[in-house]
LUMSEVO-487553 format. One line per 5 residues: number of its first residue (from 1); their letters; for each residue y, x, z of C-alpha. Coordinates in steps of 0.5 Angstrom, whole numbers, plus 500, padded with zeros to 3 digits. Example, Ala and Ser with C-alpha at 12.3 -4.5 7.8 and 13.67 -1.06 7.14 Angstrom:
REM residues 2
1	AS	491/525/516 | 498/527/514
END
This chain:
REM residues 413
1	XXXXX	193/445/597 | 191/447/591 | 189/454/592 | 187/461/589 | 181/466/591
6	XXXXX	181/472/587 | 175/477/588 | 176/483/585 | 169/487/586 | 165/492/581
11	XXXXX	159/486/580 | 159/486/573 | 160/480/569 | 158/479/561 | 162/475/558
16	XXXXX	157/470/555 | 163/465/551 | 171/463/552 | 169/458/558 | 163/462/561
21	XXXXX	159/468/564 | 154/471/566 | 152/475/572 | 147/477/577 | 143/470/579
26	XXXXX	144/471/587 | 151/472/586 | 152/467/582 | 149/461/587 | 154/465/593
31	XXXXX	160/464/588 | 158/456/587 | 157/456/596 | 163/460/597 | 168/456/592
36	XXXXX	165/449/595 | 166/450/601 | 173/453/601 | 174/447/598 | 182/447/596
41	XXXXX	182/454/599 | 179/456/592 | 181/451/587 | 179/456/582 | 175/462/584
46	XXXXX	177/468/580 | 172/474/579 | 176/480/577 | 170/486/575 | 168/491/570
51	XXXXX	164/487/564 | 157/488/561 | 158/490/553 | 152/486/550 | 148/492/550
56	XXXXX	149/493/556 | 146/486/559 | 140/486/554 | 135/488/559 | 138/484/565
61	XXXXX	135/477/568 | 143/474/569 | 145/467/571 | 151/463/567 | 156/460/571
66	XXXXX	162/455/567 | 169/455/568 | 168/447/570 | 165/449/577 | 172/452/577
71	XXXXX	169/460/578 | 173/464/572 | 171/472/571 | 177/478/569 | 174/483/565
76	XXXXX	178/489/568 | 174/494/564 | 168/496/560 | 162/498/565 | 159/504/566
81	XXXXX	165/508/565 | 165/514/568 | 171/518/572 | 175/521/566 | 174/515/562
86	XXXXX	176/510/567 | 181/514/569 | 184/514/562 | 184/506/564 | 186/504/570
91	XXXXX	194/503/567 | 191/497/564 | 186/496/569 | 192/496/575 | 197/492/570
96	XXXXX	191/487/570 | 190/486/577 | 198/486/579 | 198/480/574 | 191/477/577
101	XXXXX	194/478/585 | 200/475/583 | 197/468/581 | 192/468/587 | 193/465/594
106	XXXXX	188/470/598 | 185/476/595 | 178/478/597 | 175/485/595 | 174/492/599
111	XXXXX	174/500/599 | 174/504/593 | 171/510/590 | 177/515/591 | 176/517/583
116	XXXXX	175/510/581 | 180/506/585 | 179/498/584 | 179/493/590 | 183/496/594
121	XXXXX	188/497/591 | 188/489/589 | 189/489/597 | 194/493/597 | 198/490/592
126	XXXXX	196/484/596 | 199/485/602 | 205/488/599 | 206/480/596 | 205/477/602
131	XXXXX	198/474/600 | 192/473/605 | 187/479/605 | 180/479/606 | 176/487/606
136	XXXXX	169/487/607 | 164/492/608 | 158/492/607 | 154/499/609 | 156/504/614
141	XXXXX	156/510/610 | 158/514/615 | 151/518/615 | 149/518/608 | 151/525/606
146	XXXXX	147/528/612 | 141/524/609 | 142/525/603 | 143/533/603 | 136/533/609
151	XXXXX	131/530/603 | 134/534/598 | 136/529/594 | 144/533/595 | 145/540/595
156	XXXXX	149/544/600 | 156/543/594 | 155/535/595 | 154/534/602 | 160/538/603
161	XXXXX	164/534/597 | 162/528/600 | 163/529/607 | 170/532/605 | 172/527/599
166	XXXXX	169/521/599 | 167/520/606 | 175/522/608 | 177/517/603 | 173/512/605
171	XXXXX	175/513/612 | 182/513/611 | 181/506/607 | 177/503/613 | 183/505/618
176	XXXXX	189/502/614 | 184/496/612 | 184/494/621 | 190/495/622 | 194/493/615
181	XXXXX	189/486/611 | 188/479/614 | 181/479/617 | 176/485/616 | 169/484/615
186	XXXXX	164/490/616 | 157/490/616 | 154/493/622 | 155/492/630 | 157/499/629
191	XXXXX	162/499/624 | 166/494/627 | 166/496/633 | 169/503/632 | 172/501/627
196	XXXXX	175/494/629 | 176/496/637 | 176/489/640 | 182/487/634 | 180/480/633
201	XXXXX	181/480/626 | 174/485/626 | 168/481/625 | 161/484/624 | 158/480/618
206	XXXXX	151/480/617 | 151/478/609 | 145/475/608 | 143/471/600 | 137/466/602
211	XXXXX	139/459/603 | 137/454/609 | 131/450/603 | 129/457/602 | 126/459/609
216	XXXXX	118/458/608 | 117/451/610 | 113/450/617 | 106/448/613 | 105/454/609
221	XXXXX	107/458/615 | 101/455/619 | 097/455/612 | 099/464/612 | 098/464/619
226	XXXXX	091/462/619 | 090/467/612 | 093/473/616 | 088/472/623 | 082/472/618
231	XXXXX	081/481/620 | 076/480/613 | 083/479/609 | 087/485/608 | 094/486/610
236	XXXXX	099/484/604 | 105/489/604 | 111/488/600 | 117/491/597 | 123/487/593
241	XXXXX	129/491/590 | 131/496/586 | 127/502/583 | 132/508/584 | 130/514/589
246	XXXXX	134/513/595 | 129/507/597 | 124/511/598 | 118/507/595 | 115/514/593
251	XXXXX	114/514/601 | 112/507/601 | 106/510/596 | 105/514/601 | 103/511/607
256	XXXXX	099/506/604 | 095/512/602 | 096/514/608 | 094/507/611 | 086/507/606
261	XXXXX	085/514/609 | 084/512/616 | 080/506/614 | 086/500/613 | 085/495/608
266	XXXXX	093/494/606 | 095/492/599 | 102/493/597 | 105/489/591 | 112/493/588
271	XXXXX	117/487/585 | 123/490/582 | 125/494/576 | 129/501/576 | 130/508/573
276	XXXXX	124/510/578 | 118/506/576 | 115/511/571 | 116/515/576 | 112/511/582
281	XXXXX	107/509/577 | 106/516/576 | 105/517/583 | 100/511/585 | 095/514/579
286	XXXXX	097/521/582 | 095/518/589 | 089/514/587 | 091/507/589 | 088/503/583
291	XXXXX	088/496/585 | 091/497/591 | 098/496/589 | 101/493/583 | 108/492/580
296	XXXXX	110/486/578 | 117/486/575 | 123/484/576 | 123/477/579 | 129/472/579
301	XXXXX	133/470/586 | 130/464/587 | 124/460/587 | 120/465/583 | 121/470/588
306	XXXXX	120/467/594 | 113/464/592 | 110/471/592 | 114/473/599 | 111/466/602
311	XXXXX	104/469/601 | 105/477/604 | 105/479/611 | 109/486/611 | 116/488/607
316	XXXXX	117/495/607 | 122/499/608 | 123/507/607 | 130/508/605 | 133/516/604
321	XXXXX	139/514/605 | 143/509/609 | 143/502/607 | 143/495/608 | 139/491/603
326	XXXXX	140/483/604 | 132/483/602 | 130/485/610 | 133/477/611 | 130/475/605
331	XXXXX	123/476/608 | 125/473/615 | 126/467/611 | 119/468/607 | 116/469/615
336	XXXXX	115/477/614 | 115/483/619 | 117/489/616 | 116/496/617 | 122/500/616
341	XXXXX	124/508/617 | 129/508/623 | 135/508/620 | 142/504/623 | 141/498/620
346	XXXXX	134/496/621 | 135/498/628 | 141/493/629 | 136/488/626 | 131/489/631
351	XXXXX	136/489/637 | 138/482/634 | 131/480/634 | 128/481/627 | 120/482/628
356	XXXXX	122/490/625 | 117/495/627 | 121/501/627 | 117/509/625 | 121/516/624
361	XXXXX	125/516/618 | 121/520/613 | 115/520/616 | 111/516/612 | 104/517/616
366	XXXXX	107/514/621 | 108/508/617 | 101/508/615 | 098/508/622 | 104/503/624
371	XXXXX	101/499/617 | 094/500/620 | 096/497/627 | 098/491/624 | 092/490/620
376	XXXXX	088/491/626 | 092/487/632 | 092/480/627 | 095/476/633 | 101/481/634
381	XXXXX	102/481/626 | 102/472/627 | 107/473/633 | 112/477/628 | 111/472/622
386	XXXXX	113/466/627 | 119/471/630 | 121/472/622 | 122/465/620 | 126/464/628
391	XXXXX	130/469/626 | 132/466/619 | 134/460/622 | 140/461/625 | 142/467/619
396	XXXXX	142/462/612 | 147/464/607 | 150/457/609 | 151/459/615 | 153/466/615
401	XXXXX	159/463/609 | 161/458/614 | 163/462/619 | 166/467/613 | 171/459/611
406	XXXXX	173/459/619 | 175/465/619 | 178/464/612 | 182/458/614 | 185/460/620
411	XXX	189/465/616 | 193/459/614 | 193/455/621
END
């Protein structure tokens, strides 16, 4: 069976030639394991997502992909439009979807923003043609407007339009997703266990991006063990990701500084880009840190990237709103422990044996002192780092996509 796999998300694509993209470089690797290991399933992979303008990609560290590896990108519309423009396209970008699910074997995508309607209605379109459908969700959103308002990040007006609109709309979606498409992935125990309640098709699905050869090899976990027992060395704190406020790395600032005034010896290095570096930049001088934190930049997904993970001890994670970033995995791989504000997902990861250490949310003093406990108990710090990589193992990409093709496969037996 030479078969077609459409995948309709808002991961951005540029159009680099007639026979290539670009998109992000970690999404790019899981495209090319995804259609190799659905071998005839996705003869040809299909992307179908918003597309990058040249201007727009300028900044941005993307990865090529060619048609020859059998992964093909749709552009459906501009990027970054907003909710009137878009809504002056979604007539083309309907009638682009039609023509794409019509041709595709299984339609893979998930819910829509109620204004921007886009993979569910391939879902749906799906269905309705008999097609093989795949929903996945990848956050537990069913908090995050109570988060939101709490910080002050949303007054009282958005808190109330979220929780009436978009969180309604979403629910709903949720809701037709279990009992209408072929197999439903939701991230989260939570999630699929509300939402799926006992139906077989649901599957809790923990989406993870590094590779098996990017687990920290044993030698340099032993060389790293045998760094962090020395109590003369400080404790190498790190976070990866974006620079956007809900990530809460102002907080992070916080508890190293929080940390250093109980006497710690912490660093914190910031890998990642985003609309809120000025900002923290600003706020690292305003709180005195000097040299002990330092931004990096972005780095790209691969090598690069887990050569700086390999050598810190700690991930830190603060976040103001609910969310499940893949970095958490990540840095298991690279034989870190986190220390993360109490939220669902981390508290999941720790239930399932990740080495987190969970504080309350927002307390960044509490972070501080838990960063302070570990500099000082460097036989607890080496038991977590052990735990990290143990952890790891069995939750590769590799071995998360494997089960994802089971599952994908049974849908035709």
């Amino acid at each position: 069976m030479a078969g077609r796999y459409l995948m309709v998300l808002r991961v951005p694509g540029f159009r680099s030639g007639p026979d290539s993209f670009e998109i992000e470089s970690a999404f790019a690797e899981h495209l090319r394991m995804l259609r190799r290991k659905l071998g005839p399933l996705a003869e040809t992979l299909v992307l179908a997502a918003p597309e990058l303008s040249a201007q727009q990609r300028a900044p941005l560290t993307l990865a090529r992909v060619e048609a020859r590896e059998g992964i093909v990108f749709r552009g459906l519309c501009p990027a970054g439009l907003g909710r009137a423009a878009y809504l002056r396209r979604l007539p083309s970008v309907l009638a682009a979807l039609r023509e794409e699910v019509e041709r595709a074997d299984v339609v893979h995508a998930g819910l829509s923003d109620p204004f921007r309607p886009l993979e569910f209605p391939a879902l749906v379109m799906a269905r309705r043609r008999g097609k093989k459908t795949i929903s996945v969700t990848d956050i537990d959103n069913r908090n995050s407007a109570r988060m939101r308002y709490r910080t002050g990040q949303w007054s009282l007006r958005q808190y109330l339009t979220s929780r009436m609109v978009y969180d309604g709309a979403e629910h709903l979606q949720q809701l037709y997703a279990v009992r209408r498409f072929s197999l439903v992935l939701l991230k989260g125990r939570a999630l699929a266990a509300d939402y799926g309640r006992g139906r077989p098709h649901v599957k809790d699905f923990l989406d993870s991006a590094f590779e098996a050869d990017q687990l920290i090899p044993p030698a340099r976990l032993e060389a790293k063990l045998a760094d962090a027992a020395d109590p003369a060395r400080p404790l190498r704190a790190i976070y990866f990701g974006r620079l956007v406020p809900y990530k809460g790395v102002d907080h992070m600032l916080r508890a190293v500084r929080a940390a250093l005034d109980r006497g710690a010896r912490v660093e914190l290095q910031i890998v990642g880009d985003g609309e809120a570096r000025a900002a923290l930049e600003a706020l690292a001088a305003e709180l005195r840190l000097g040299q002990q934190v330092s931004f990096l930049g972005a780095l790209p997904f691969g090598a690069p990237l887990f050569e700086r993970l390999y050598d810190a001890h700690v991930l830190l994670a603060a976040p103001l709103a609910e969310d499940t970033p893949r970095n958490a995995l990540d840095a298991c791989a690279a034989g870190e422990a986190l220390v993360a504000y109490d939220t669902y997902y981390y508290r999941e990861l720790a239930q399932a044996g990740a080495p987190v250490e969970l504080v309350p949310w927002r307390d960044h003093a509490a972070m501080g002192r838990r960063l302070l406990e570990l500099g000082r108990d460097r036989a607890r710090l080496a038991a977590q780092l052990r735990a990290a990589r143990a952890f790891a193992v069995p939750n590769t990409q590799e071995a998360w996509l494997d089960r994802r093709v089971e599952w994908t496969k049974a849908l035709f037996e």
